[in-house]
C-alpha positions, 0 to 999 in steps of 0.5 A: 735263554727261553729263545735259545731253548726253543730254537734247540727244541726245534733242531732236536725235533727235526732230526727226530723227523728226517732220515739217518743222514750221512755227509756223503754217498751211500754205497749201495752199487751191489745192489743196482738193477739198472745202469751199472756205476764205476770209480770214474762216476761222481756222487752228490749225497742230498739230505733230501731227495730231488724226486719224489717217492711214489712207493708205498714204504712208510717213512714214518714223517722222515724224509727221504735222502738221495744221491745223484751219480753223474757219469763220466765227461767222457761218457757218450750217452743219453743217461744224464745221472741216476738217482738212489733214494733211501731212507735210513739203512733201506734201499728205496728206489733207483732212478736212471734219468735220460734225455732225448737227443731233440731240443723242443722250442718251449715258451721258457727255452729249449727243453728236451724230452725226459725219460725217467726208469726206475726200480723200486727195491721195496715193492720189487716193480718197475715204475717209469715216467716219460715227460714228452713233447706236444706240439702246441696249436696256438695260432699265435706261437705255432713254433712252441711244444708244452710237455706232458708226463705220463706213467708207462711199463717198461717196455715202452721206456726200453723202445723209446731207449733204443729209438733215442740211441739210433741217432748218430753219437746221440746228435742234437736235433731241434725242433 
């Protein structure tokens, strides 16, 4: 009986510490800064976000929650899903997450670059990433590129945007 108690304390005390949670994808398409979602877009609500947060909103030790909206099959674009994070009824941050149309030989497989725009609702900026291929100089596997991830402004994410939609139907290039 005293397991039994102990293991109800620890399930209360959980959802005392997450985020509202709902079973399904938040509607929060009216207020979307960024690539625009339709009916034929499919959502995954998670309990728990796959980014982190970077803001500044104090969630008070709850978790985040996140959904990844997926574009259609049909869709010929470098935007691979976005990613809306909240935290209860709050809007925190919509993510656009791009890959480039150049596969990198990397030591673990083919990786491409990714390019990552978002919009934080709560301090009103832009915050951007951009993990990009670096050619590596070890005499011993010439071939490979290791990756770094940097912040940038916006306007960098919008030319390497435009330069990654110049290829042709966003064609695969290996490198």
């Amino acid at each position: 009986m005293k397991e039994k108690s102990l293991f109800l304390l620890l399930i209360i005390s959980l959802c005392l510490f997450s985020c509202d949670k709902k079973s399904e994808c938040r509607s929060f398409i009216n207020n979307m800064n960024l690539t625009d979602l339709d009916y034929r877009w499919t959502c995954q609500h998670n309990d728990y976000s796959w980014t982190p947060y970077y803001g500044s909103f104090n969630t008070k030790g709850k978790q985040i929650s996140g959904d990844i909206w997926t574009p259609p099959k049909d869709n010929k674009t470098i935007l691979q899903y976005k990613q809306i994070l909240y935290c209860d009824s709050m809007l925190l941050e919509e993510l656009d997450v791009y890959y480039s149309p150049t596969v990198y030989s990397h030591v673990d497989g083919d990786r491409r670059e990714v390019l990552t725009i978002g919009f934080d609702y709560y301090e009103n900026i832009w915050r951007c990433t951009y993990e990009y291929a670096i050619k590596d100089n070890c005499e011993n596997q010439p071939q490979f590129y290791g990756f770094n991830t940097d912040f940038i402004e916006k306007t960098k994410a919008d030319s390497i945007i435009g330069a990654w939609t110049k290829h042709d139907n966003y064609s695969i290039i290996h490198h």
